[in-house]
PDB file of N, CA, C and O in Angstrom:
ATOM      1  N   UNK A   1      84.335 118.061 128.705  1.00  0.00           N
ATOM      2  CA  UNK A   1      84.148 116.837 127.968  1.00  0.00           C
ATOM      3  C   UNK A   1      84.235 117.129 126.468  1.00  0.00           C
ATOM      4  O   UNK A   1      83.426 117.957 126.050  1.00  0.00           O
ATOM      5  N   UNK A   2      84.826 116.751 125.860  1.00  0.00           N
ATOM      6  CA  UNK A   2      85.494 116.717 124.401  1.00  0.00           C
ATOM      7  C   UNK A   2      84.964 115.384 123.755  1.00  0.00           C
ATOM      8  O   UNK A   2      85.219 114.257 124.179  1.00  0.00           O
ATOM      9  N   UNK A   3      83.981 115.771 122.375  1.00  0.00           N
ATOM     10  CA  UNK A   3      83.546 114.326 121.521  1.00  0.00           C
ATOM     11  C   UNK A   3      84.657 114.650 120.391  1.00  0.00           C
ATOM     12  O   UNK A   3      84.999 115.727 119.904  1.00  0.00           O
ATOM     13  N   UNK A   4      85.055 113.449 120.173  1.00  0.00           N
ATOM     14  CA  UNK A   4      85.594 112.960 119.156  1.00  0.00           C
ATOM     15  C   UNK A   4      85.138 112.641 117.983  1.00  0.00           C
ATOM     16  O   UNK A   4      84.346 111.712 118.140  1.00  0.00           O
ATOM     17  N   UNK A   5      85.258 113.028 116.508  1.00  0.00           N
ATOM     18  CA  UNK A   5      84.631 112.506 115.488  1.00  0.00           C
ATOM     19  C   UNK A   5      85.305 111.553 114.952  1.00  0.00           C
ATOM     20  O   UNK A   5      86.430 112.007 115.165  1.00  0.00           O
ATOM     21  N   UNK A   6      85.514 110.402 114.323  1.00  0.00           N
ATOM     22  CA  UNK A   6      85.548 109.248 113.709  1.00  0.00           C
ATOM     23  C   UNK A   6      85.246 109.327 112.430  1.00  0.00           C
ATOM     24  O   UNK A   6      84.080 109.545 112.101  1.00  0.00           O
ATOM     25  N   UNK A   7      86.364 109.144 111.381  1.00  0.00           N
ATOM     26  CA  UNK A   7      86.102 109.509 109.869  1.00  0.00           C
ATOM     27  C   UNK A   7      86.221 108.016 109.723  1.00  0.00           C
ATOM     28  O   UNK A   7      87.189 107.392 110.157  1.00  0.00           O
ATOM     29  N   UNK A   8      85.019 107.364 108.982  1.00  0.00           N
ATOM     30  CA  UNK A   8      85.005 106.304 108.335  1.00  0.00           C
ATOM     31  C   UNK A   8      84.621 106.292 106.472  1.00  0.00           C
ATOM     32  O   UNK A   8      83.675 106.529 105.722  1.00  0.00           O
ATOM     33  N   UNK A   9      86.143 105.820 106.405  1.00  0.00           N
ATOM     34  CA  UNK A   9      86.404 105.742 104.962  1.00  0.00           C
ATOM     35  C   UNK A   9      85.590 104.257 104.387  1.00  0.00           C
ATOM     36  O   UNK A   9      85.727 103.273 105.114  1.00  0.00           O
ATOM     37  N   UNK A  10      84.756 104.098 103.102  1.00  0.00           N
ATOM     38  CA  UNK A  10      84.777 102.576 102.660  1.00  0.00           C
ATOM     39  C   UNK A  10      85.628 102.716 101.228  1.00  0.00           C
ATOM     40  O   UNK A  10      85.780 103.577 100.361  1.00  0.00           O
ATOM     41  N   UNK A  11      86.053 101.470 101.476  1.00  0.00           N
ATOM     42  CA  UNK A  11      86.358 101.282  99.975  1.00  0.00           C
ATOM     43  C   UNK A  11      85.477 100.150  99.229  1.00  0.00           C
ATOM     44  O   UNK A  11      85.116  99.065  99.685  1.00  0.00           O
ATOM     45  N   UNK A  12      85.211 100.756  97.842  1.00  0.00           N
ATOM     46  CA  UNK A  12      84.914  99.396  97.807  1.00  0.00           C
ATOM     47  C   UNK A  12      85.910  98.991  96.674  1.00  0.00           C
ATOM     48  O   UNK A  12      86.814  99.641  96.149  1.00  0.00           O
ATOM     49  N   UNK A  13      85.402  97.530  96.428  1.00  0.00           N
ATOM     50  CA  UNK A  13      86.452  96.737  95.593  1.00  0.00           C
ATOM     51  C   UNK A  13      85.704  96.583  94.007  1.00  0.00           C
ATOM     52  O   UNK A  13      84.524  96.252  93.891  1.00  0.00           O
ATOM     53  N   UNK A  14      86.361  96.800  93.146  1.00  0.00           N
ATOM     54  CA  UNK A  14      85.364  96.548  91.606  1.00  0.00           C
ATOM     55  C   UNK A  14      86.355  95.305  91.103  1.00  0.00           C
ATOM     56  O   UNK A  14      87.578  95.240  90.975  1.00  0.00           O
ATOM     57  N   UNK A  15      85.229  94.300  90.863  1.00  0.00           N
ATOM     58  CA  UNK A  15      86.435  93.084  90.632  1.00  0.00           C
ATOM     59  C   UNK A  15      86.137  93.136  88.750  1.00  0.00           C
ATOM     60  O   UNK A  15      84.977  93.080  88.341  1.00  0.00           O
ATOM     61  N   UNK A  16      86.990  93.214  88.039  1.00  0.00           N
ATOM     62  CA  UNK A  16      87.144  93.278  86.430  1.00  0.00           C
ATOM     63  C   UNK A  16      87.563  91.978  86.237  1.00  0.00           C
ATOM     64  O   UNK A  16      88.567  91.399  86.649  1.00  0.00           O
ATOM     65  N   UNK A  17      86.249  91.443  85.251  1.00  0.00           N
ATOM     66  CA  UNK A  17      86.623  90.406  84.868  1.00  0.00           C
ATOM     67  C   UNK A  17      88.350  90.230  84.336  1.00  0.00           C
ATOM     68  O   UNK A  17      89.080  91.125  83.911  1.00  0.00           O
ATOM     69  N   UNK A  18      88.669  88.792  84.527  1.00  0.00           N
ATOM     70  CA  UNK A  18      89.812  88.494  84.013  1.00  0.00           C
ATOM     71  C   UNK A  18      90.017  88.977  82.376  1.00  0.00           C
ATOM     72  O   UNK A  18      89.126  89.480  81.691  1.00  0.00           O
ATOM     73  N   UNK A  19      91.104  88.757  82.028  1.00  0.00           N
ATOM     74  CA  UNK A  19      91.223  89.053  80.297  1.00  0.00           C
ATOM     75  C   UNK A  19      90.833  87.745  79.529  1.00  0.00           C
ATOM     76  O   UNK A  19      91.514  86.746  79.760  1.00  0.00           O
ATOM     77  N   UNK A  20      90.148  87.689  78.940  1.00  0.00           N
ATOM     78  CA  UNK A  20      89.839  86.295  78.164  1.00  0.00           C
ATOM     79  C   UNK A  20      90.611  86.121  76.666  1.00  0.00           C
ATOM     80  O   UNK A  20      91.193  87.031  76.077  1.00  0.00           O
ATOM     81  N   UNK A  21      90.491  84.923  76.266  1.00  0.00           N
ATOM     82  CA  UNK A  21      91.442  85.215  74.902  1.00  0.00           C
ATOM     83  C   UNK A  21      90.733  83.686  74.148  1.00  0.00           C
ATOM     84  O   UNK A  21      90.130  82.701  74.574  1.00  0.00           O
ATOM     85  N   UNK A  22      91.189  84.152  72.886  1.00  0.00           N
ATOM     86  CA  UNK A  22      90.273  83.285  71.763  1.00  0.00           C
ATOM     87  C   UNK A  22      91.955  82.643  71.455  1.00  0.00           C
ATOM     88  O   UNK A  22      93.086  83.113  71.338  1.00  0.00           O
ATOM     89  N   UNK A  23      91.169  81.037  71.406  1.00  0.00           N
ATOM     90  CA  UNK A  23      92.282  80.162  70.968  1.00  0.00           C
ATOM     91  C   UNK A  23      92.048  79.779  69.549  1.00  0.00           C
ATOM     92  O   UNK A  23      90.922  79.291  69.454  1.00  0.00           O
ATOM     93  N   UNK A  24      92.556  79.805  68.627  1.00  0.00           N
ATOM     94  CA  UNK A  24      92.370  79.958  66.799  1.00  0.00           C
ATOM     95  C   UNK A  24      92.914  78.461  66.769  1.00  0.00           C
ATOM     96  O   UNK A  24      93.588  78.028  67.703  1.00  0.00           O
ATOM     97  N   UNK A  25      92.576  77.649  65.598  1.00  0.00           N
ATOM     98  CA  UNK A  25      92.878  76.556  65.010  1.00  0.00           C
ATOM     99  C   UNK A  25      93.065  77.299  63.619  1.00  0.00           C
ATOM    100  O   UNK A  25      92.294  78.128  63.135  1.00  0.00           O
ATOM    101  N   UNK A  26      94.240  76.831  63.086  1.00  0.00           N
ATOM    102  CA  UNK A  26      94.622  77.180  61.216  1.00  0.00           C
ATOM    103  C   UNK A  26      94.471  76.533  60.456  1.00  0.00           C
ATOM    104  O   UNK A  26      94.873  75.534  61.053  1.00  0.00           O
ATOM    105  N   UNK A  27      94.119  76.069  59.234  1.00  0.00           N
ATOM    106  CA  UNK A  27      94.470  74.847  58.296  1.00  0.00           C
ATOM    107  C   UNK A  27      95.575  74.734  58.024  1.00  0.00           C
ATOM    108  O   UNK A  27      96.336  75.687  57.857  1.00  0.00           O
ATOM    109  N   UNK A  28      95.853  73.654  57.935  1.00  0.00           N
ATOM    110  CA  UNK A  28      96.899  73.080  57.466  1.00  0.00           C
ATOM    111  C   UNK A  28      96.620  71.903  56.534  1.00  0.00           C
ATOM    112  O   UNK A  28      95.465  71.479  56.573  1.00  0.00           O
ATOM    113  N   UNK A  29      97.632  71.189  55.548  1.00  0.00           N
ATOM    114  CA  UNK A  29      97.599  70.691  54.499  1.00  0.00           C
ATOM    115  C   UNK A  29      97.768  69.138  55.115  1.00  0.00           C
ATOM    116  O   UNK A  29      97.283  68.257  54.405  1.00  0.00           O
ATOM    117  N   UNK A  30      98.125  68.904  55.812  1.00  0.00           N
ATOM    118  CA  UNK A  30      99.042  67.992  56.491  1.00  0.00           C
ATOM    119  C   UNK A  30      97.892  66.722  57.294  1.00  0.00           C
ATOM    120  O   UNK A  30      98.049  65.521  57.071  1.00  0.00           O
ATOM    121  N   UNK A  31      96.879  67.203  58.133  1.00  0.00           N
ATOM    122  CA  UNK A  31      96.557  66.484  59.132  1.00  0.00           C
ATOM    123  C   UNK A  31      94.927  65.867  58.337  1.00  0.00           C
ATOM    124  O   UNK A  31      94.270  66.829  57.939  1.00  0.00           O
ATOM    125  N   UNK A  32      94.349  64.717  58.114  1.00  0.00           N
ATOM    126  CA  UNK A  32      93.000  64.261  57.922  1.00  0.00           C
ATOM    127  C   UNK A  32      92.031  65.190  58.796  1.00  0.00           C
ATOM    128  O   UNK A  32      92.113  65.524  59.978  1.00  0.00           O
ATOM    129  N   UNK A  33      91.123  65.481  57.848  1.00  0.00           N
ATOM    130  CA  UNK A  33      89.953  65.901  58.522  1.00  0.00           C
ATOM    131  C   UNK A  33      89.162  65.518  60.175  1.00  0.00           C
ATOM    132  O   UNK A  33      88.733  66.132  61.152  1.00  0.00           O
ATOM    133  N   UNK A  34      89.310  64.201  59.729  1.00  0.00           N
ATOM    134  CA  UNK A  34      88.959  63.217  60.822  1.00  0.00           C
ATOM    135  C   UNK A  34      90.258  63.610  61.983  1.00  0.00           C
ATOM    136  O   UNK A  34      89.744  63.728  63.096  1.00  0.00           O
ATOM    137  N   UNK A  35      90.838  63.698  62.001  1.00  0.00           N
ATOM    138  CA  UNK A  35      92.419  63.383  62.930  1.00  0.00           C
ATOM    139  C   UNK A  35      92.138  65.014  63.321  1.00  0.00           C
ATOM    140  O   UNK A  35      92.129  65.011  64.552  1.00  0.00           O
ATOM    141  N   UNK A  36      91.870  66.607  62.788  1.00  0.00           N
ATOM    142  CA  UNK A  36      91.407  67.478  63.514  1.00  0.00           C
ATOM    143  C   UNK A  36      90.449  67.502  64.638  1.00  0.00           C
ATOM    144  O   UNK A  36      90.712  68.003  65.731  1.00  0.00           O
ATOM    145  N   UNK A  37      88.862  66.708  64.200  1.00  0.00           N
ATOM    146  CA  UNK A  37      88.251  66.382  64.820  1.00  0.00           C
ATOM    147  C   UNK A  37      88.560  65.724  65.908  1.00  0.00           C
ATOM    148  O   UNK A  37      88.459  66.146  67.060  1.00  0.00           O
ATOM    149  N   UNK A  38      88.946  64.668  65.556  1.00  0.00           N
ATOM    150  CA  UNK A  38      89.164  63.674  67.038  1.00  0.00           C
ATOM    151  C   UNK A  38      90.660  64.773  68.162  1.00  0.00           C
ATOM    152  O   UNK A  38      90.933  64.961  69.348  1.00  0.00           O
ATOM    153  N   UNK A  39      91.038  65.066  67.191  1.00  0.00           N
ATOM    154  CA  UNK A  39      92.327  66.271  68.092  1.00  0.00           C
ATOM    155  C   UNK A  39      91.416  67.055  69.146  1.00  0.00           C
ATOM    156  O   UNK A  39      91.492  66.870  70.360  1.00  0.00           O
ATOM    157  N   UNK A  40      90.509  67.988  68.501  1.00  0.00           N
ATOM    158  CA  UNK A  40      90.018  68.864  69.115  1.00  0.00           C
ATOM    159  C   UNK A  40      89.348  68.210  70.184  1.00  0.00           C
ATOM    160  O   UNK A  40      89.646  68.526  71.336  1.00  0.00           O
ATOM    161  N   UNK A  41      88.353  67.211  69.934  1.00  0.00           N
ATOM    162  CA  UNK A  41      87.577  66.802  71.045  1.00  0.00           C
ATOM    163  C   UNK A  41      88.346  65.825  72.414  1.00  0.00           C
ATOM    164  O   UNK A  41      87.677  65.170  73.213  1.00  0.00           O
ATOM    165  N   UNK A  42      89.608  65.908  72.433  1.00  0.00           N
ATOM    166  CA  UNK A  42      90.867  65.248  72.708  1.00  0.00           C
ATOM    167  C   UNK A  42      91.186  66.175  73.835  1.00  0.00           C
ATOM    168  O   UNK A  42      91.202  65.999  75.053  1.00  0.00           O
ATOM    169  N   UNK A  43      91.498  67.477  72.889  1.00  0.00           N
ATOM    170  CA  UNK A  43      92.175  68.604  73.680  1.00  0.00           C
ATOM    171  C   UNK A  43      90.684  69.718  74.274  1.00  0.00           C
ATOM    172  O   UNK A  43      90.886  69.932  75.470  1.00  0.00           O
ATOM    173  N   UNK A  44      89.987  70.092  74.031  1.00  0.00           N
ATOM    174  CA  UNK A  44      88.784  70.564  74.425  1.00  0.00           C
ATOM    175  C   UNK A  44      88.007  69.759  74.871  1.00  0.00           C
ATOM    176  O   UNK A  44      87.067  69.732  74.077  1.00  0.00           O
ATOM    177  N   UNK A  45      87.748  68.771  76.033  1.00  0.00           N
ATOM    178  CA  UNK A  45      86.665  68.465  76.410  1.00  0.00           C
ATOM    179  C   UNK A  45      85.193  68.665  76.479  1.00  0.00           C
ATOM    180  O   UNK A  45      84.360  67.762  76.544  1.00  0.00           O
ATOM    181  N   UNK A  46      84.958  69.958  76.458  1.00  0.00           N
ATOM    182  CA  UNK A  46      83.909  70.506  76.230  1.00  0.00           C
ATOM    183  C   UNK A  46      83.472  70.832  75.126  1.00  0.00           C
ATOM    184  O   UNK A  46      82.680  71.771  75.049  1.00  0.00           O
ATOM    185  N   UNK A  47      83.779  70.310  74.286  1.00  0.00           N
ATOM    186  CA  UNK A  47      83.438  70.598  72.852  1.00  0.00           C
ATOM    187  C   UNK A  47      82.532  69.143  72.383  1.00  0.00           C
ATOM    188  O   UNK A  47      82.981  68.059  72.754  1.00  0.00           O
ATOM    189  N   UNK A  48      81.396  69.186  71.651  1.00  0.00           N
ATOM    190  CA  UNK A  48      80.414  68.119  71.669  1.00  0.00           C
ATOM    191  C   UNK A  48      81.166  67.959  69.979  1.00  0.00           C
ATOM    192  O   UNK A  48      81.777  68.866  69.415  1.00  0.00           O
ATOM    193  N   UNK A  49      80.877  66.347  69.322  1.00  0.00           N
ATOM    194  CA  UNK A  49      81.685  66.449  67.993  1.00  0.00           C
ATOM    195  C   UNK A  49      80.686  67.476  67.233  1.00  0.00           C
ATOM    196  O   UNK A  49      81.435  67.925  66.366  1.00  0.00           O
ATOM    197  N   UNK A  50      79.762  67.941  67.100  1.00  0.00           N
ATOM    198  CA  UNK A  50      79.220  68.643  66.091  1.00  0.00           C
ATOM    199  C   UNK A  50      79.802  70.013  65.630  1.00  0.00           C
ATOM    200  O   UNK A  50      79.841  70.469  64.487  1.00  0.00           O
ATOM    201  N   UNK A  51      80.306  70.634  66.962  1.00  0.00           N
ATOM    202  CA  UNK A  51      81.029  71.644  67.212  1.00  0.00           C
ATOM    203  C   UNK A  51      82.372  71.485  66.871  1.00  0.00           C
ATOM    204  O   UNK A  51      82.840  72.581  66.562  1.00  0.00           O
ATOM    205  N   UNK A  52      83.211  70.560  66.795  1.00  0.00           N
ATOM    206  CA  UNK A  52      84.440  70.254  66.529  1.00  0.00           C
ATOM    207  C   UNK A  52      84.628  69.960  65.197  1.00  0.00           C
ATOM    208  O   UNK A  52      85.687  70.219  64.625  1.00  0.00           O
ATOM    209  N   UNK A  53      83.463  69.316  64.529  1.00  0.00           N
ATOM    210  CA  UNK A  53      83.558  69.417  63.141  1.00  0.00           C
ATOM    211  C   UNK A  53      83.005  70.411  62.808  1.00  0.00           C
ATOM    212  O   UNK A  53      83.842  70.835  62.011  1.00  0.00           O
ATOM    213  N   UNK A  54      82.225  71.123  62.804  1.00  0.00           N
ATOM    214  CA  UNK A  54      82.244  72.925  62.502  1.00  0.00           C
ATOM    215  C   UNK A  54      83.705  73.877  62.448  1.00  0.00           C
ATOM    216  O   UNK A  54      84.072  74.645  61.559  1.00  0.00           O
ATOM    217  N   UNK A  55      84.288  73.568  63.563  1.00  0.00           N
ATOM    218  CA  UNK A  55      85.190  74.173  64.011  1.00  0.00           C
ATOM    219  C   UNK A  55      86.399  73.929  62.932  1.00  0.00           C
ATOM    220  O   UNK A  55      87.106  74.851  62.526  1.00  0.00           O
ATOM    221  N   UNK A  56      86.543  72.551  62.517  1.00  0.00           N
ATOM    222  CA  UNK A  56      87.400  71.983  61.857  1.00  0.00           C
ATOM    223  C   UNK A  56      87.086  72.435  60.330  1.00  0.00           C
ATOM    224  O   UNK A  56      87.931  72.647  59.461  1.00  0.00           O
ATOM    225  N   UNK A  57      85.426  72.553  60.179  1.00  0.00           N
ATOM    226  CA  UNK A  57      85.683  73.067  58.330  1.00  0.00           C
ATOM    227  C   UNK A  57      85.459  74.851  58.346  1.00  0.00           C
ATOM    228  O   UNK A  57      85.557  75.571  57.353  1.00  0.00           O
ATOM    229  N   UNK A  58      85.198  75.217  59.482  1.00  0.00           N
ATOM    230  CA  UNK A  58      85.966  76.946  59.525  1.00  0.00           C
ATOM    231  C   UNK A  58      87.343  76.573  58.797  1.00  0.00           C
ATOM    232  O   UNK A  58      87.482  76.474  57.578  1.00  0.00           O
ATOM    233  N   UNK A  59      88.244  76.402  59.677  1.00  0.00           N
ATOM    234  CA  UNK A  59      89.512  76.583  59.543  1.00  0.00           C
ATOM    235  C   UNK A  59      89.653  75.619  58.373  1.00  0.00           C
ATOM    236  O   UNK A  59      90.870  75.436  58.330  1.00  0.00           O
ATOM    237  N   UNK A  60      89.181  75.002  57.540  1.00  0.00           N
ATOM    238  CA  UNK A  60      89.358  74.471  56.185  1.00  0.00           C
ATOM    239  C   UNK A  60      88.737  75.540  55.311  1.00  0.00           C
ATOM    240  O   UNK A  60      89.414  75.814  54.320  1.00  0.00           O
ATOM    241  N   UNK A  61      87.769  76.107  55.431  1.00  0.00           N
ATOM    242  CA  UNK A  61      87.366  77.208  54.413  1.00  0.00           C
ATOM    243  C   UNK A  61      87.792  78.424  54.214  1.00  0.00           C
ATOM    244  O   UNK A  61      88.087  79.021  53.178  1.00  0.00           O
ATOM    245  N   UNK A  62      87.799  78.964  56.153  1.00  0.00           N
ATOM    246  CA  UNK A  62      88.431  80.284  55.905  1.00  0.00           C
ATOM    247  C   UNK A  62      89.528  80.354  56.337  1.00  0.00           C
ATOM    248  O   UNK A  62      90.012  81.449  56.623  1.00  0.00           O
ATOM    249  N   UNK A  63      90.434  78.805  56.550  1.00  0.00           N
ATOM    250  CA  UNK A  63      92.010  79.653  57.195  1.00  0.00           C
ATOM    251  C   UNK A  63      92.007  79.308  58.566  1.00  0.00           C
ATOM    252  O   UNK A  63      92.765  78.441  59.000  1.00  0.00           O
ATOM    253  N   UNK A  64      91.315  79.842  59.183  1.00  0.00           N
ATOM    254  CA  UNK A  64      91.439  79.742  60.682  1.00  0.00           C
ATOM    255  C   UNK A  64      89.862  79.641  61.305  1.00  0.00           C
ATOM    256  O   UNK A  64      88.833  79.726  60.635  1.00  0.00           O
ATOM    257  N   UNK A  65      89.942  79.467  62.551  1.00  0.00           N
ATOM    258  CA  UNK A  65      88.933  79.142  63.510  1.00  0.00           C
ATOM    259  C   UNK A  65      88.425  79.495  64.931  1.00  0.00           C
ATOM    260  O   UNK A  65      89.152  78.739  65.575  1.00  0.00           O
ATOM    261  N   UNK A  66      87.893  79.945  65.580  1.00  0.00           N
ATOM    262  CA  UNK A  66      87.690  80.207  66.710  1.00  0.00           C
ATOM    263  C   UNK A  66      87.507  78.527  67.311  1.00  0.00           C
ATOM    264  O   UNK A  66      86.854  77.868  66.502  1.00  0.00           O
ATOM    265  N   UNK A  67      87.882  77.828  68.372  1.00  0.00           N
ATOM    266  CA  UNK A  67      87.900  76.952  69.194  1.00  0.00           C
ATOM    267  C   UNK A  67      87.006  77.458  70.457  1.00  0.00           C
ATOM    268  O   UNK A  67      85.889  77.033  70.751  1.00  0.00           O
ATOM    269  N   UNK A  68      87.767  78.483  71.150  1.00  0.00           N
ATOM    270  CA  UNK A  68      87.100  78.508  72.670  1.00  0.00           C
ATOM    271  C   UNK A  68      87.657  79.708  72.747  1.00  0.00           C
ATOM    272  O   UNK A  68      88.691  80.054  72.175  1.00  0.00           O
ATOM    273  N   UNK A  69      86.589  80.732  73.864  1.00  0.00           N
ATOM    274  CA  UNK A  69      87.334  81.574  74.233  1.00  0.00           C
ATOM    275  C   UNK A  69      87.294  81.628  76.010  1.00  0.00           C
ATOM    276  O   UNK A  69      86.271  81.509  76.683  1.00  0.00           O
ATOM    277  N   UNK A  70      88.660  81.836  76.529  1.00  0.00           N
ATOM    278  CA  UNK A  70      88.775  81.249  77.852  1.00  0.00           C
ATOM    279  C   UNK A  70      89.692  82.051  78.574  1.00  0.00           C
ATOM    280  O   UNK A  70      89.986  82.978  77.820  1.00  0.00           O
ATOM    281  N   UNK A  71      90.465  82.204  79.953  1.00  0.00           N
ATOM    282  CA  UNK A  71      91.326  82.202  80.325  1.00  0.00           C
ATOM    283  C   UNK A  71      92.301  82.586  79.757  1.00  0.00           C
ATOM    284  O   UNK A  71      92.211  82.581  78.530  1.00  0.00           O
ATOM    285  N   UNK A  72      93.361  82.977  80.248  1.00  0.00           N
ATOM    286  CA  UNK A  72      94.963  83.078  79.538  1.00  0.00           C
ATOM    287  C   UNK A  72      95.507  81.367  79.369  1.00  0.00           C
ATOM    288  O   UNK A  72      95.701  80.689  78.360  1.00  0.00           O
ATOM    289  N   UNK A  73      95.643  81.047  80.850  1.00  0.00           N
ATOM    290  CA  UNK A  73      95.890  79.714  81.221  1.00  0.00           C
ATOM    291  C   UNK A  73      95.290  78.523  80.553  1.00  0.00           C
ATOM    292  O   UNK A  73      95.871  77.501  80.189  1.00  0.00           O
ATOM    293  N   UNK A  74      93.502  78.957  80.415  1.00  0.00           N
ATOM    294  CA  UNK A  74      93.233  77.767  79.671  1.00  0.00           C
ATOM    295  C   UNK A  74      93.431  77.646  78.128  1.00  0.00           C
ATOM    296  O   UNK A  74      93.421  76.620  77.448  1.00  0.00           O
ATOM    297  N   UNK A  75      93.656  79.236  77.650  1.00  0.00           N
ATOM    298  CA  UNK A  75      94.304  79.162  76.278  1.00  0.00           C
ATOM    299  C   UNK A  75      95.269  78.639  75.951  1.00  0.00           C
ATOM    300  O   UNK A  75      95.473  77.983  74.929  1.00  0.00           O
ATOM    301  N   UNK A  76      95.811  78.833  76.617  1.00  0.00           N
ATOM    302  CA  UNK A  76      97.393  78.627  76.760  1.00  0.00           C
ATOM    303  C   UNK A  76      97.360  76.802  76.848  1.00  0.00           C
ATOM    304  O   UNK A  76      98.050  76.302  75.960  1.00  0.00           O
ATOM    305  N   UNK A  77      96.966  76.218  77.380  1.00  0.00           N
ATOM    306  CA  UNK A  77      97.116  75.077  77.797  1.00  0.00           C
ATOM    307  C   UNK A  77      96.640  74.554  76.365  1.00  0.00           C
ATOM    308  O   UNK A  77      97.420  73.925  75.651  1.00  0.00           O
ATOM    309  N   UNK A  78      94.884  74.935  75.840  1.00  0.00           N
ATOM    310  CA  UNK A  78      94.659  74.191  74.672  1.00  0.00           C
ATOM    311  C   UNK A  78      95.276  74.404  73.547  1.00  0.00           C
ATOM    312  O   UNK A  78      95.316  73.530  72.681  1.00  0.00           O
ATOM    313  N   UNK A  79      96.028  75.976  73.348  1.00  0.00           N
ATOM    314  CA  UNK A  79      96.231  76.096  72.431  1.00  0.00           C
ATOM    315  C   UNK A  79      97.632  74.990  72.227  1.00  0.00           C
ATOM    316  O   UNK A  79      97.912  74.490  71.138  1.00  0.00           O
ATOM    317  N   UNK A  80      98.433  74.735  73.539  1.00  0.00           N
ATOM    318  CA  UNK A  80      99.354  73.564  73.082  1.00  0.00           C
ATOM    319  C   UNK A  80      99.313  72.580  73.247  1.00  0.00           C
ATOM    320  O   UNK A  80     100.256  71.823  73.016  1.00  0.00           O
ATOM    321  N   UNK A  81      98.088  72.193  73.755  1.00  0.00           N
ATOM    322  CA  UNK A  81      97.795  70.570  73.574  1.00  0.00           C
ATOM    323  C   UNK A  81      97.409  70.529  72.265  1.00  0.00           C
ATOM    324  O   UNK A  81      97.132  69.337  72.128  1.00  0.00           O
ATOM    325  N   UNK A  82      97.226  71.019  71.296  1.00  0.00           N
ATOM    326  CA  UNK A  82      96.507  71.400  69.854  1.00  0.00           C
ATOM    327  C   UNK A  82      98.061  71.335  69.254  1.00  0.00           C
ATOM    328  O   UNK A  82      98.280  70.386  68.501  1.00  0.00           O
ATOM    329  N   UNK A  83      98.767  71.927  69.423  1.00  0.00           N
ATOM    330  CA  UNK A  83     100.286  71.962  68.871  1.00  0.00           C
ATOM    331  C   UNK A  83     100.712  70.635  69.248  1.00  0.00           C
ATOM    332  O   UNK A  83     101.565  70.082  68.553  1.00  0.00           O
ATOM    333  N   UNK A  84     100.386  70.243  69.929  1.00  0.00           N
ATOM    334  CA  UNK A  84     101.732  68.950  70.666  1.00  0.00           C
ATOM    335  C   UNK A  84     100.739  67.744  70.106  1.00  0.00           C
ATOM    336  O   UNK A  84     101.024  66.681  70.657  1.00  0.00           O
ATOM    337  N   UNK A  85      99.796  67.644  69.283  1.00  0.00           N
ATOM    338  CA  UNK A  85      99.130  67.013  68.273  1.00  0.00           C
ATOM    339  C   UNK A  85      99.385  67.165  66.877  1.00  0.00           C
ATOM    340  O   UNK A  85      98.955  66.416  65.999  1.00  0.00           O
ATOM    341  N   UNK A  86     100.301  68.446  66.672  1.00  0.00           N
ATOM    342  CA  UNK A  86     100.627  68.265  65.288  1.00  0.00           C
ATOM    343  C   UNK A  86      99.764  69.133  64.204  1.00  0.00           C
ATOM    344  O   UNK A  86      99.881  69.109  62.979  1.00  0.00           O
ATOM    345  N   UNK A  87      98.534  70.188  65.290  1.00  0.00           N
ATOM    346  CA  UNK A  87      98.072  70.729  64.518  1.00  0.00           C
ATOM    347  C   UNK A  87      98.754  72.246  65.092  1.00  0.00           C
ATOM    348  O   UNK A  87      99.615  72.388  65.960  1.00  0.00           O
ATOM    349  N   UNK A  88      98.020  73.340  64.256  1.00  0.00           N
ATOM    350  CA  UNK A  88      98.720  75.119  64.427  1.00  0.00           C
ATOM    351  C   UNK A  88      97.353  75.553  64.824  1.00  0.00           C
ATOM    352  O   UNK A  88      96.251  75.410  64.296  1.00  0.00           O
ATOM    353  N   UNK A  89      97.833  76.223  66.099  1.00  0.00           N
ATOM    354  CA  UNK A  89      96.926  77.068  66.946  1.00  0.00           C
ATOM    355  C   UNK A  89      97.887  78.325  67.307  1.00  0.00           C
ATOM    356  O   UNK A  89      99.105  78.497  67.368  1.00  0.00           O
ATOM    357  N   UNK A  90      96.728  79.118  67.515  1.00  0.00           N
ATOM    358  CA  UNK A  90      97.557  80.569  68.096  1.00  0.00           C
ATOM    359  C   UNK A  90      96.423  80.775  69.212  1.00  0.00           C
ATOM    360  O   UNK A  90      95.289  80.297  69.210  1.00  0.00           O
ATOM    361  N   UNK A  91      97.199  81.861  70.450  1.00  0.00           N
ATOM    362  CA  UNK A  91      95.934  82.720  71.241  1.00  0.00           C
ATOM    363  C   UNK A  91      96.086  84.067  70.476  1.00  0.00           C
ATOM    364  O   UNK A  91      96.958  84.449  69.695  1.00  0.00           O
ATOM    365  N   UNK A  92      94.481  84.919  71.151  1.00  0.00           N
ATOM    366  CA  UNK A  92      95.227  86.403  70.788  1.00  0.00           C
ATOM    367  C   UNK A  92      94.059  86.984  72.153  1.00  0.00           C
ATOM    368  O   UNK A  92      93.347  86.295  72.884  1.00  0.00           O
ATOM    369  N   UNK A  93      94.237  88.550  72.105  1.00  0.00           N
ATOM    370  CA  UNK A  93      93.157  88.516  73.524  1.00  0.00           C
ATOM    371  C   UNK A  93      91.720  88.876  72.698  1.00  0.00           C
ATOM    372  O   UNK A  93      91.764  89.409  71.589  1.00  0.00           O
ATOM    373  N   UNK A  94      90.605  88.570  73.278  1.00  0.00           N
ATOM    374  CA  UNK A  94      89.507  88.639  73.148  1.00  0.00           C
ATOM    375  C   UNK A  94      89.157  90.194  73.527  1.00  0.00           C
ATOM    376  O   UNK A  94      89.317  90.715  74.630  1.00  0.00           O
ATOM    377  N   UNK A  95      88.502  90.969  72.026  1.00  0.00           N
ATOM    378  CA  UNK A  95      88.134  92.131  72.146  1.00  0.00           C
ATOM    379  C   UNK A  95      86.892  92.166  72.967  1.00  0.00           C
ATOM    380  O   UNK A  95      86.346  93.241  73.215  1.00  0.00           O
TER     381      UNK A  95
END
C-alpha cells in the first residue's frame, strides 16, 4: 500500500488599488466667475457650491485647481465635460 502526498499550493490575490488621477481646472480670461461655478457644479455633481467656488478662485489666484481626484474614466469624463463647456482642464496621475 503506497500513500500519496498532495502538494497544495495557495495563491493569494493582492488587489492594488486602481490608479487615481487629479482633474485640474486653469484660469482663463474668458469665462465669468459665476459661469465656472455653475460649470463645475454642472459637470461634478458631487461638488456642494461652496466647494466649487473655492475651486473656482484657486484657479483664479494660483492658475490652476484641483477639482476631484478619481478614476482614469471618471477623470477623463469630467475633465471633458469641463472642456465641452468652454472651460481648460487637464488630468495628470495622482502621486
Amino acid at each position: 500500500m503506497s500513500v500519496e502526498t498532495i502538494e497544495r499550493t495557495t495563491t493569494s490575490t493582492i488587489r492594488k488599488p486602481a490608479p487615481r488621477y487629479r482633474v485640474l481646472l486653469h484660469n482663463d480670461a474668458f469665462n465669468s466667475m459665476e459661469y465656472v461655478v455653475e460649470s463645475l457644479l454642472k459637470v461634478v455633481p458631487s461638488l456642494t457650491m461652496p466647494q466649487a467656488v473655492d475651486i473656482m478662485m484657486q484657479a483664479h489666484t494660483a492658475g490652476t485647481a484641483l477639482v476631484i481626484t478619481c478614476a482614469l474614466e471618471h477623470a477623463e469624463f469630467y475633465s471633458e465635460g469641463l472642456c465641452n463647456l468652454g472651460l481648460t482642464s487637464t488630468i495628470e496621475p495622482d502621486e
